[in-house]
N, C-alpha and C positions, 0 to 999 in steps of 0.2 A: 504494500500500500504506500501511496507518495502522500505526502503530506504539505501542502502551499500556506504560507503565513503572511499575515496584514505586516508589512512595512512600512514606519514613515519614513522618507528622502529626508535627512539633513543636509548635503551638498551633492553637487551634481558636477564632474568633469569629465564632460564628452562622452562617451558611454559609457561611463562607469558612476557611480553612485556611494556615498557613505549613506549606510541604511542604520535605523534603530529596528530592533526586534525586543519587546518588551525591557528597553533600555540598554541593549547591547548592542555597541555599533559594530556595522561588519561593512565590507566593502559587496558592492554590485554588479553585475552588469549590465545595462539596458540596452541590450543590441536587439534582443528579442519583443521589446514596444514599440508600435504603429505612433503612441502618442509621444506627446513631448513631457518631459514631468520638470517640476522644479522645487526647490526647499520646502517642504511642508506639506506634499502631496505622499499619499500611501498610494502604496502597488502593491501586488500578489505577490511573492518570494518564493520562489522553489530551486534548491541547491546551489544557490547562490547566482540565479537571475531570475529578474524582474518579467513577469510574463504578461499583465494589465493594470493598468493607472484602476484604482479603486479611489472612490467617495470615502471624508472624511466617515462618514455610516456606515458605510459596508464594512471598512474595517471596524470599527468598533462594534458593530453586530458580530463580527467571527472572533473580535477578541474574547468577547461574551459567551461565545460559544463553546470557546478553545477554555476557557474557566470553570463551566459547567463539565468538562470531562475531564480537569484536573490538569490542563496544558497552558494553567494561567501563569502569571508572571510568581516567581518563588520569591519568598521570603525569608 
């Protein structure tokens, strides 16, 4: 089973991406988005590239989601 995560965009340099994943930054690639994305915008994550620009809501709906099956942020 694959598993795709809500990421916010913190910066953006040409196709590449510093992403947060429930507060952990990782690097990106966006070579796989039709759209343009920029600081502040969430996209879908799977293995380390970006596969759709997602609404501030849709990620917060899966982050919701991803917490109700125990895949929330740890504490």
């Amino acid at each position: 089973m694959c598993l795709a995560i809500p990421a916010r965009v913190l910066e953006v340099h040409g196709t590449e991406a510093v992403i947060s994943v429930q507060g952990v930054q990782r690097s990106a690639s966006l070579m796989l988005l039709e759209e343009t994305v920029a600081p502040g915008d969430y996209v879908l994550l799977h293995a380390g590239f970006a596969l759709r620009k997602w609404t501030a809501a849709e990620a917060q709906e899966q982050e919701a989601l991803l917490a109700e099956v125990g895949l929330g942020p740890r504490d």
